[in-house]
N, C-alpha and C positions, 0 to 999 in steps of 0.2 A: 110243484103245482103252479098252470101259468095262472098270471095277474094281472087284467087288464083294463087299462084305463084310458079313456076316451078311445080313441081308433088303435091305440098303443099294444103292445102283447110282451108281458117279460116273463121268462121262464127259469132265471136259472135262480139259485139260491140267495141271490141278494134281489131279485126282484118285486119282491115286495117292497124296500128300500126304493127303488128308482120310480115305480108306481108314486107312491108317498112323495119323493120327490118332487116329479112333474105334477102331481097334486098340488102342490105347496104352488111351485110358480103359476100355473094358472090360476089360482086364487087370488095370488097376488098383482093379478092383470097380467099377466107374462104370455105371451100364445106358447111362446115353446114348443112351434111343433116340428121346426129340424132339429133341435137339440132333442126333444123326446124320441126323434127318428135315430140319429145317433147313438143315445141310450140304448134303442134296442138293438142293433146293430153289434154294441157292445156287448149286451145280456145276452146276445144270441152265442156270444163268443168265449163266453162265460159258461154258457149252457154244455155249449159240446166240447173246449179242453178244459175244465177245470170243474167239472160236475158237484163237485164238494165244495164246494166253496159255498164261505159265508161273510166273508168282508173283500175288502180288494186291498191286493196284497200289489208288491213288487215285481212280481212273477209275473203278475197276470195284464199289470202295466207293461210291461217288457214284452208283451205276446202282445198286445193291441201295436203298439207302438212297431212292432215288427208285419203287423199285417197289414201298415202302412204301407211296407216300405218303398213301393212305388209313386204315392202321389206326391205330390208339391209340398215343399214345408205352407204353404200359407194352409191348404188342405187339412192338414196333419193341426194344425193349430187350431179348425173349426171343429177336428174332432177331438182334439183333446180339451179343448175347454169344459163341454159339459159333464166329462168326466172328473176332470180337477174339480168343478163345484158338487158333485155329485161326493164326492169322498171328504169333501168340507161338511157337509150335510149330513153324511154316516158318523163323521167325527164329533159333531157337534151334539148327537144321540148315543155320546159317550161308547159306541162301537170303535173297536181298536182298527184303524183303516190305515195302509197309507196312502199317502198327499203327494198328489204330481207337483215336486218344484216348479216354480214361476217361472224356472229360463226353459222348462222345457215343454214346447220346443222352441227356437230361435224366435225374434221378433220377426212381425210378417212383413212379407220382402213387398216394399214397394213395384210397383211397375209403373213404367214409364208409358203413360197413355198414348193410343195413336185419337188424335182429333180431327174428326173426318172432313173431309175438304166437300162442297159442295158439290162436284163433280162425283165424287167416291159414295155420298150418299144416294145422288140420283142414279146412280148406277144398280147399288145393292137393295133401293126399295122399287126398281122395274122389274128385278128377280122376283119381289118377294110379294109383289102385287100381281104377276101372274104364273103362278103356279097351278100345276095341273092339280085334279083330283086323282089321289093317289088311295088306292087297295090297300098299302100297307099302313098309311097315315093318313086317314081317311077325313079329321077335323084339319088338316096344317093349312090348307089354302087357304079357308075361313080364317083361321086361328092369327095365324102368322103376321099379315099386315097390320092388324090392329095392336098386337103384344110389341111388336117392336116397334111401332107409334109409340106405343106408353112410355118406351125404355128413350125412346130421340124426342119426342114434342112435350114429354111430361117432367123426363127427367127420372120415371123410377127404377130402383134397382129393379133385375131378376127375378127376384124371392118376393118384391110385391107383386108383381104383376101375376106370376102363379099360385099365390096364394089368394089374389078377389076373388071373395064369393057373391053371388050374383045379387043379394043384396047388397054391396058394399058399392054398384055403381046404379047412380042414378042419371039413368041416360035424359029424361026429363030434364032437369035440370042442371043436369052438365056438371055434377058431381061426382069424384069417386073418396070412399074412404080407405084409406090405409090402415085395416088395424093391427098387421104383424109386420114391423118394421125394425130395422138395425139396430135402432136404438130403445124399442116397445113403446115409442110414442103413436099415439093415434094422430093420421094428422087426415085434411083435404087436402083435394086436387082438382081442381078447373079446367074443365074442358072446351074446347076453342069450338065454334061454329061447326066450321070442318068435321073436326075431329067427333061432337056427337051424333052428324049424320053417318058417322060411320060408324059407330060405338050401335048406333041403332038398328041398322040396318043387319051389322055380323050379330046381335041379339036374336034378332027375327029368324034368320037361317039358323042361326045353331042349337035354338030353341024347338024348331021341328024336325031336327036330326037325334038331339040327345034330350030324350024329355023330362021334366023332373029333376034336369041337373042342380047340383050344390053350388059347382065351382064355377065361374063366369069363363074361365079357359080347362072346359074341360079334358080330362084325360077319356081313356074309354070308356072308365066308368064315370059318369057323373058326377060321383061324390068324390071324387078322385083328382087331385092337382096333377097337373100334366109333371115327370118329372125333371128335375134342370138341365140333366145328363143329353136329352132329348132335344132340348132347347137348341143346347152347345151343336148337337149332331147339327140340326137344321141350319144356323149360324153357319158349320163352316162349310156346308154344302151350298147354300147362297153365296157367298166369298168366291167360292173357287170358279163358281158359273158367275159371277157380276165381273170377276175381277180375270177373267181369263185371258190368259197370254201377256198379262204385266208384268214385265219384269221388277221393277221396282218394286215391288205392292209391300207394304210393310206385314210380315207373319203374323206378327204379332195381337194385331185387329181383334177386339173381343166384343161381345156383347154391352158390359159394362163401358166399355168408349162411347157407347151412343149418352148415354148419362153424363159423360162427362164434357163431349161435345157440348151437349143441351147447357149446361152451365155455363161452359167459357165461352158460347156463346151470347147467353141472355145476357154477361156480364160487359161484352162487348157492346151490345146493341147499350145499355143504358149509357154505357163511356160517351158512344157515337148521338145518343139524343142528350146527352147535356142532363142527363142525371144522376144526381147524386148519389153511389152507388156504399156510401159509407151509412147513408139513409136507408137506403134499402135491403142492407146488409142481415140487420136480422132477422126480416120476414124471408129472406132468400134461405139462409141457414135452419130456419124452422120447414118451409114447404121442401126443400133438399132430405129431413126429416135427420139432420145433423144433432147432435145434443150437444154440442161445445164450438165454438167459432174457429176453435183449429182445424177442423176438418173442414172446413167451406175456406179457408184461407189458402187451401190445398189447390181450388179452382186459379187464386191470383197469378200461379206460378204456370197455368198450362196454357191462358188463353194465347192465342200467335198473334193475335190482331190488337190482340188489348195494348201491347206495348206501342205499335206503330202509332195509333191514335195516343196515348198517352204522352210520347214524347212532340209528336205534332202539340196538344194545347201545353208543354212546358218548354217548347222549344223558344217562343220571346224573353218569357224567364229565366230558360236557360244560358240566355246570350249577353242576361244583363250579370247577372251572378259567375258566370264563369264565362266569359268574352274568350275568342278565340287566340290561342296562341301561335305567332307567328316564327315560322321555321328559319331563322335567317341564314341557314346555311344551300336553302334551294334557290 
């Protein structure tokens, strides 16, 4: 019998358990709702090989894990977490469950960001600011410019931006809130001049296209987040028209770069104005929506600019403390 909860659907014999589950975290302030999406994904998986089932067994981790077997270990580790906590939670309900070990799967692989050169940004937001109006994707022109604003002038991941819902910006006063974020902190965000005559403007039009909508980006139905898979498609079809006929052009280029642009950026510009960036450190790590200073530490290491200015104000210091050594052999 299925069991459903919030927009959620479980049907197979443990899903009453996953229900109760994603109960439990959003009670406890948690959104949970790609981990809930996961879950079902899972219980669907559950549903048609293993119809009998009433705990989660070894087997049936060994079948998830195999219908992986195409995407990316960092991927593989997004969906295997909420199952590892999910069979903590069966266990803990004294249900005999087993426990996905901790190494599996590998730790998630770093990537090596590209940070967009000023040139490379003007390039992929002239694509992305005029696009046609498309049949098949009939919100992306509206949509587009302003989502990928949020990701380069805000700084937010992905998964914020399609997750606002249209209470969550307040174009008035130039607020938005984050309330399902990486680390399930709720945080603000400040929006520049600019940026809320245009927050205002793409409200107005998409307001008398999709009426009644929930989500501030919506999908085709209103109540509906556009999904990320879609995002990615549009990303790299901007790319390929911004960046045509470059040889160089680094592959790699994702959406997440524009975030981290935005940071080793802002971090730049404070070097460049003479402030104090060990002061501003942990308001920067809170609005980044970081919950530990290791991962905003993460930014010191990519900016390109940050070092040239840095060694410019320690280069008189540097002259007095390690004077240059002379080659007497040239």
């Amino acid at each position: 019998m299925a069991v459903k909860i919030y927009e959620f659907e479980y049907s197979s014999g443990i899903g009453e358990y996953i229900a109760s589950f994603v109960r439990q975290k959003r009670v406890a302030g948690y959104p949970y709702n790609e981990s809930a999406r996961i879950l079902q994904y899972f219980d669907h998986m559950i549903f048609e090989e293993f119809p009998e089932a009433e705990t989660i067994t070894k087997q049936i981790i060994d079948c998830w894990i195999s219908h992986q077997s195409q995407v990316h270990q960092n991927t593989l580790l997004r969906r295997m977490t909420p199952v590892r906590q999910l069979s903590v939670y069966m266990s803990g309900l004294d249900i005999e469950t087993y426990i996905v070990p901790g190494h599996i799967p590998d730790k998630q692989i770093r990537y090596d960001p590209h940070i967009y050169t000023k040139e490379e940004l003007i390039r992929l937001f002239e694509v992305i600011d005029n696009l046609p109006v498309s049949v098949f994707s009939p919100y992306k022109c509206y949509i587009a410019p302003v989502l990928f604003r949020f990701c380069f002038l805000c700084g937010m991941r992905l998964s914020e931006t399609i997750n606002l819902k249209t209470e969550d910006v307040d174009a008035d006063n130039g607020i938005m809130t984050i309330q399902e974020s990486k680390s399930w902190k709720k945080r603000k965000i400040f929006l520049s001049d600019e940026l809320i005559g245009m927050v205002k403007e793409y409200d107005e039009i998409i307001s008398k296209i999709v009426l009644n909508r929930k989500m501030f980006f919506p999908a085709v139905k209103g109540d509906k987040p556009i999904h990320p898979g879609s995002i990615d498609l549009w990303f790299r079809l901007f790319k390929e028209e911004a960046f045509k006929g470059i040889d160089h052009l680094d592959a790699r280029m994702r959406i997440h770069d524009l975030r981290h642009t935005y940071a080793t950026e802002r971090l730049n510009r404070w070097t460049e104005e003479g402030i104090d960036v060990s002061v501003m450190y942990p308001y920067f790590s809170r609005y980044l929506g970081h919950s530990n200073f290791y991962d905003t530490d993460y930014y010191l290491k990519l900016a390109p600019s940050f070092y040239p200015e840095m060694n410019k104000r320690m280069k008189s210091l540097n002259s007095q403390i390690l004077p240059e050594v002379i080659d007497e052999d040239l």
